[in-house]
VEXLUM-121923 format. One record per residue (C-alpha): residue number from 0; x, y negated, z. Coordinates in nm, 2 decimals, padded with zeros to 4 digits. Layout:
# VEXLUM-121923
<atom NUM; <X; Y; Z>>
...
# end
This chain:
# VEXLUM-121923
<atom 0; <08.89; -10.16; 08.76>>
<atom 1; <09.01; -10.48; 08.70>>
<atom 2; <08.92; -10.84; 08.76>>
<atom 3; <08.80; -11.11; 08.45>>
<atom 4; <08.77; -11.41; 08.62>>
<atom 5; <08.73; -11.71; 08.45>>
<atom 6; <09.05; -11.87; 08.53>>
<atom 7; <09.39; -11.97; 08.30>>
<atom 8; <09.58; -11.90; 08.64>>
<atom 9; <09.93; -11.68; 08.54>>
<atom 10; <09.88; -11.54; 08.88>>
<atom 11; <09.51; -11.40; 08.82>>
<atom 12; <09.64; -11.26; 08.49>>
<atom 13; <09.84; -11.03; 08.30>>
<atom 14; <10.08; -10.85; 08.59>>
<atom 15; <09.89; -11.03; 08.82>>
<atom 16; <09.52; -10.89; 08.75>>
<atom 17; <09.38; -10.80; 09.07>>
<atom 18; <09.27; -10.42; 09.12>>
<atom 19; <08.89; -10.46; 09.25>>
<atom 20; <08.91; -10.07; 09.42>>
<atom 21; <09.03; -09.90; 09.66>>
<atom 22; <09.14; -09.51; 09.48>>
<atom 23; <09.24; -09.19; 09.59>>
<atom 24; <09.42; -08.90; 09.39>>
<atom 25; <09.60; -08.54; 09.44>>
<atom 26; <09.81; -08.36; 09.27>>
<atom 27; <09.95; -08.59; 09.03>>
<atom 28; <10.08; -08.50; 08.67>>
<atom 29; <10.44; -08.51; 08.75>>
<atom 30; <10.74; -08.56; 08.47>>
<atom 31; <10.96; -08.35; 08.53>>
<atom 32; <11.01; -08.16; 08.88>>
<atom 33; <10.96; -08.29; 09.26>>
<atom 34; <11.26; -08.07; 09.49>>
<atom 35; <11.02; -07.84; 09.71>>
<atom 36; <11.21; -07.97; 09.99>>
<atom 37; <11.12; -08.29; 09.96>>
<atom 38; <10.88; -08.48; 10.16>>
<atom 39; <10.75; -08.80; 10.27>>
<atom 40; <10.56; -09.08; 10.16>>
<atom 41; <10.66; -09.40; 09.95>>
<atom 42; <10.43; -09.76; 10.09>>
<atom 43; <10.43; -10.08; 09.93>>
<atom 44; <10.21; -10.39; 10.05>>
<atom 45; <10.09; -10.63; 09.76>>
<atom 46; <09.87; -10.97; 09.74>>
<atom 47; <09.54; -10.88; 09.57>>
<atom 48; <09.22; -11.07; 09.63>>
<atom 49; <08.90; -10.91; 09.70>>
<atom 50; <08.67; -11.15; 09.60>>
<atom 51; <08.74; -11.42; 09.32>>
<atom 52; <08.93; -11.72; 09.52>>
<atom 53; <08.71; -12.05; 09.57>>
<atom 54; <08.96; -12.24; 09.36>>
<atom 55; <09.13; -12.04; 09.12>>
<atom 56; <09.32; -12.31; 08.96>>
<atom 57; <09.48; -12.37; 09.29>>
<atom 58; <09.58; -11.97; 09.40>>
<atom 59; <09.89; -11.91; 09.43>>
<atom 60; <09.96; -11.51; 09.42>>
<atom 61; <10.14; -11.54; 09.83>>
<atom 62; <09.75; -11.57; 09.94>>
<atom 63; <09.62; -11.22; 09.81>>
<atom 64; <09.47; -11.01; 10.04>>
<atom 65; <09.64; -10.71; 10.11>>
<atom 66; <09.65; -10.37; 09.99>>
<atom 67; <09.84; -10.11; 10.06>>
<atom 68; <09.94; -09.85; 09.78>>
<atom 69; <10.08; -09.50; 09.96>>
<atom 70; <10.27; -09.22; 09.73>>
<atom 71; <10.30; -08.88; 09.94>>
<atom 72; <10.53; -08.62; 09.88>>
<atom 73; <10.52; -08.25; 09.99>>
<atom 74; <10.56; -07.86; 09.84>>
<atom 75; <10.65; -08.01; 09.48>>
<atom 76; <10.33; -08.20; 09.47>>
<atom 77; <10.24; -08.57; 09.48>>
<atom 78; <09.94; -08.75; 09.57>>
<atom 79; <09.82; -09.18; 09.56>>
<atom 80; <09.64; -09.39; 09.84>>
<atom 81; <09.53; -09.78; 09.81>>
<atom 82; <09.34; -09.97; 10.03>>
<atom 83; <09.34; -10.32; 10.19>>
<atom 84; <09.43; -10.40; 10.49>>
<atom 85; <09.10; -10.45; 10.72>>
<atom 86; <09.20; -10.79; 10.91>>
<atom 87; <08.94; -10.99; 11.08>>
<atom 88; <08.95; -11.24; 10.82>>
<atom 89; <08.89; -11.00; 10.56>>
<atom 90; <08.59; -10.90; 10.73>>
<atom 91; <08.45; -11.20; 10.72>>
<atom 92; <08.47; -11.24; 10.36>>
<atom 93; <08.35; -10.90; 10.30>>
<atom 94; <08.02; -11.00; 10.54>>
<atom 95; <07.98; -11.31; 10.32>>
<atom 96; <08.03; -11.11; 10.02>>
<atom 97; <08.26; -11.38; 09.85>>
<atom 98; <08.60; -11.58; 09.91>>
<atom 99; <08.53; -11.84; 10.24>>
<atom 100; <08.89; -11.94; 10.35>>
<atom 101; <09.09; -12.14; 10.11>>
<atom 102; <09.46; -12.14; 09.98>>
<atom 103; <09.76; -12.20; 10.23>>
<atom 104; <09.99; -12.29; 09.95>>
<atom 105; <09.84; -12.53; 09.72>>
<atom 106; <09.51; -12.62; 09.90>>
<atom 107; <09.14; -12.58; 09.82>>
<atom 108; <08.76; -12.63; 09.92>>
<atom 109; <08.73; -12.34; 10.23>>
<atom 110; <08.39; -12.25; 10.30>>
<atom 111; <08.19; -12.22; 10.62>>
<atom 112; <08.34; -12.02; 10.87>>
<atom 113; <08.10; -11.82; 11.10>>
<atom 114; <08.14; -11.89; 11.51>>
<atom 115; <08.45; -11.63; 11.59>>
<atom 116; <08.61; -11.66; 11.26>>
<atom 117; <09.01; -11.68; 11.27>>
<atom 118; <09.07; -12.06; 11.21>>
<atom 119; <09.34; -11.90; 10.92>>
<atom 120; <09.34; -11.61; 10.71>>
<atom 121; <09.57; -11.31; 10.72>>
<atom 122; <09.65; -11.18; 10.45>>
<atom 123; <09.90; -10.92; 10.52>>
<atom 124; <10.12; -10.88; 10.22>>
<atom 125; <10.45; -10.93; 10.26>>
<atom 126; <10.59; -10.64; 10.41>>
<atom 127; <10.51; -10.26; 10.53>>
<atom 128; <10.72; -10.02; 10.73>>
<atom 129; <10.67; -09.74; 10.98>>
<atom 130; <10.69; -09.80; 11.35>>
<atom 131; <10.58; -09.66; 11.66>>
<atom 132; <10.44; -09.41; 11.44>>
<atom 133; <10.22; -09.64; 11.30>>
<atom 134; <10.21; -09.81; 10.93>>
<atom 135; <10.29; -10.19; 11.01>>
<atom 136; <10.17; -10.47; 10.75>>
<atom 137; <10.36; -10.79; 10.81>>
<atom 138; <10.25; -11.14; 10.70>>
<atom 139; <10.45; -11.40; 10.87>>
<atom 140; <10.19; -11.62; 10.95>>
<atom 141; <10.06; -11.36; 11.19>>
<atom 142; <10.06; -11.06; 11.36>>
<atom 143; <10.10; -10.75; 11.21>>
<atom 144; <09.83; -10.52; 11.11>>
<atom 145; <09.86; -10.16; 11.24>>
<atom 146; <09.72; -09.84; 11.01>>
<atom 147; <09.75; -09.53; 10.97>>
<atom 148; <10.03; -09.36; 10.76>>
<atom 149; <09.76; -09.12; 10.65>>
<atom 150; <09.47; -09.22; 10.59>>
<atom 151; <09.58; -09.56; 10.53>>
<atom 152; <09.23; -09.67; 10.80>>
<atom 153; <09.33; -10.03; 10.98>>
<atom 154; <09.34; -10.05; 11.33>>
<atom 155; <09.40; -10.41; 11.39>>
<atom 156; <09.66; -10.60; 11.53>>
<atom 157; <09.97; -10.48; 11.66>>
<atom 158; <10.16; -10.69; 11.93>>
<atom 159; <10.46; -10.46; 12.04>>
<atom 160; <10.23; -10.38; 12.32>>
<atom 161; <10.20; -10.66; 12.44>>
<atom 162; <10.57; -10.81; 12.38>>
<atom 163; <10.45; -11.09; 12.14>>
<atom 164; <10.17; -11.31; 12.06>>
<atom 165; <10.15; -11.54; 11.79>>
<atom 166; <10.41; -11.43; 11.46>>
<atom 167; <10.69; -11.23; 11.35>>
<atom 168; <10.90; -11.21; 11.05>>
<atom 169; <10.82; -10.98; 10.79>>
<atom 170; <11.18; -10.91; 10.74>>
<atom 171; <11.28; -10.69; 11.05>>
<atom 172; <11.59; -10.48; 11.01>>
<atom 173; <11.63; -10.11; 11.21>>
<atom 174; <11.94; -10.08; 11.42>>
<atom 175; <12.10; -09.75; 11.25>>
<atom 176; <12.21; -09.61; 11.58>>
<atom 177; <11.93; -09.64; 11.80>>
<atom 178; <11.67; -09.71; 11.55>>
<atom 179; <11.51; -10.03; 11.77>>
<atom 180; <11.38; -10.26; 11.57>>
<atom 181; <11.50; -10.61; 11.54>>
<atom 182; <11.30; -10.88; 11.44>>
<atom 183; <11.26; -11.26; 11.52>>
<atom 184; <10.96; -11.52; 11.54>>
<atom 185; <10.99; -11.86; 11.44>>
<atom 186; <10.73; -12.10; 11.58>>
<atom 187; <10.82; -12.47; 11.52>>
<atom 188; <11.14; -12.55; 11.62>>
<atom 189; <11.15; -12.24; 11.83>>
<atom 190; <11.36; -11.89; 11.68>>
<atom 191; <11.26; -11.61; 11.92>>
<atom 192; <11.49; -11.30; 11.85>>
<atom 193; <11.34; -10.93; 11.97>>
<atom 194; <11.44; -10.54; 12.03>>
<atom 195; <11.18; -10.38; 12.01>>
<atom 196; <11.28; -09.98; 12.18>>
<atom 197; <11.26; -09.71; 11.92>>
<atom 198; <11.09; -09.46; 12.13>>
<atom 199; <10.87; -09.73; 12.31>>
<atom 200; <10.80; -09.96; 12.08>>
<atom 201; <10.79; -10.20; 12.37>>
<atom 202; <11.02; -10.53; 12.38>>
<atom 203; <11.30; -10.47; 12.56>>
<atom 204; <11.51; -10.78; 12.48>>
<atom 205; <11.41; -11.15; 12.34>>
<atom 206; <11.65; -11.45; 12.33>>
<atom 207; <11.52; -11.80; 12.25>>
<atom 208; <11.64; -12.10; 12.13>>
<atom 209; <11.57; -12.43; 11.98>>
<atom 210; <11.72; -12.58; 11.70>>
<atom 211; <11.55; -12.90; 11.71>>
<atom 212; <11.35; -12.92; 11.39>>
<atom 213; <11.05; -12.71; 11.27>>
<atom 214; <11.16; -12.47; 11.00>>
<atom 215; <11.05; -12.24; 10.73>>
<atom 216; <11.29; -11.89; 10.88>>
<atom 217; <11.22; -11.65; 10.62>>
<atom 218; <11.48; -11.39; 10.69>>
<atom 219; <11.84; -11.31; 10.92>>
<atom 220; <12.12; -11.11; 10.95>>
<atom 221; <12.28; -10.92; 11.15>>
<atom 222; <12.58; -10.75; 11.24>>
<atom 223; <12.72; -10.48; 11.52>>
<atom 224; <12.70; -10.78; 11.78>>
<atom 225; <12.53; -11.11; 11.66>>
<atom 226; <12.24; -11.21; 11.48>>
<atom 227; <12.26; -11.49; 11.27>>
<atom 228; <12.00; -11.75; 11.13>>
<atom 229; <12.02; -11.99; 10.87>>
<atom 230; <11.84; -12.31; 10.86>>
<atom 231; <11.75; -12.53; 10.56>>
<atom 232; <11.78; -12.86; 10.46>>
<atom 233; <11.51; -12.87; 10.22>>
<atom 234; <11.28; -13.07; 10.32>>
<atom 235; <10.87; -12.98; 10.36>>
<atom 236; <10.60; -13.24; 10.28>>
<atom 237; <10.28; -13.34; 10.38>>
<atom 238; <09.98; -13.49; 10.37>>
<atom 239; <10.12; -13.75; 10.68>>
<atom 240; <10.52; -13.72; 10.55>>
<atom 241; <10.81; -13.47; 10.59>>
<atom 242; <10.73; -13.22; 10.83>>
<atom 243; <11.07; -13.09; 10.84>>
<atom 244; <11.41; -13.22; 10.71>>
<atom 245; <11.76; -13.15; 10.87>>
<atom 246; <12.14; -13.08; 10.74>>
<atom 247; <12.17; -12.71; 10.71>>
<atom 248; <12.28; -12.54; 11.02>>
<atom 249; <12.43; -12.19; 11.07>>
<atom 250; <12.30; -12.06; 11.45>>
<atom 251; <12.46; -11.73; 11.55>>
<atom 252; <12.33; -11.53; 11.84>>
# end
């Protein structure tokens, strides 16, 4: 079921209609033939908001909440999955029954938050991948959420174990030899770089390093013996000035 929210907003509409359910279905009508010998499962993570957002003229579709969409694969057969990510934020909304946090991008009224709430929402949709042997959610303004590949059930935040605290990229890339995982978090003007041990999952290596002005660090690269970060010169405003302005820069680690 879809949404009909009163709202002109391209990115409540069309393509961007939020799904209002979470669904469930086996044995799909497939075109064609599956190979029997093929088997696994398909994830994708996507911004859809549960509840209509307090100002829908200001939503911007980076702020939907969450939801995870599984296709599985076995004996020739296929079967669908969705359902949001459970974060704590999310719970407070759905124990309110309506939107209470406001937009990050373009602003808004937020409502009352309840003693306890997170001060910022979560909305874990940016990225999903299997790690650990669990289904990771990224947002970057956060930790990850942890579920399961299954039954798609959340089971909160996932920290490495312990190796970090506040953020990480959504944009981790898998070393094809060892499979670690290697990721980064960027935290003013502070890029933290991590290996996180395939059979582990525990950080077994960080690097930090400061490049002397608060960025934006979206994504990396790396290569068989450096990791490399780009920083950009585009400059961020705010309500007291720039908050961030530099000549690009090029750090390699």
């Amino acid at each position: 079921m879809t949404t009909d929210w009163p709202t002109d907003n391209k990115f409540l509409r069309g393509p961007f209609t939020p799904w209002t359910e979470e669904n469930e279905a086996y044995d799909l009508e497939v075109q064609g033939e599956i190979p029997a010998d093929l088997a696994g499962a398909l994830f994708r993570t996507f911004g859809n908001p549960r509840f209509q957002p307090r100002n829908t003229d200001r939503y911007h579709w980076w702020e939907g909440d969450g939801m995870v969409c599984g296709i599985y694969l076995r004996e020739g057969k296929a079967a669908y999955r969705t359902r949001w990510v459970d974060t704590d934020s999310m719970k407070i909304e759905v124990q309110a029954g309506e939107a209470v946090y406001s937009g990050f991008v373009n602003g808004g009224t937020p409502g009352r938050l309840p003693d306890g709430a997170p001060p910022a929402k979560n909305v874990a949709n940016t990225n999903v991948g299997v790690f650990d042997d669990r289904l990771l959610v990224y947002y970057e303004g956060g930790l990850p959420y942890a579920m399961d590949p299954e039954t798609l059930k959340t089971f909160g935040t996932y920290d490495f174990h312990g190796g970090i605290d506040i953020l990480c990229t959504a944009h981790y890339k898998i070393d094809p030899d060892s499979g670690d995982m290697l990721f980064f978090a960027a935290t003013g003007p502070t890029i933290t770089w991590y290996r996180a041990d395939a059979k582990t999952a525990e950080i077994i290596e960080s690097h930090s390093f400061d490049i002397g002005v608060p960025v934006l660090m979206h994504d990396f690269a790396v290569s068989d013996h450096y990791a490399v970060f780009f920083g950009s010169e585009k400059p961020t405003h705010g309500p007291t000035g720039v908050l961030a302005a530099d000549s690009p820069q090029l750090t390699v680690l």
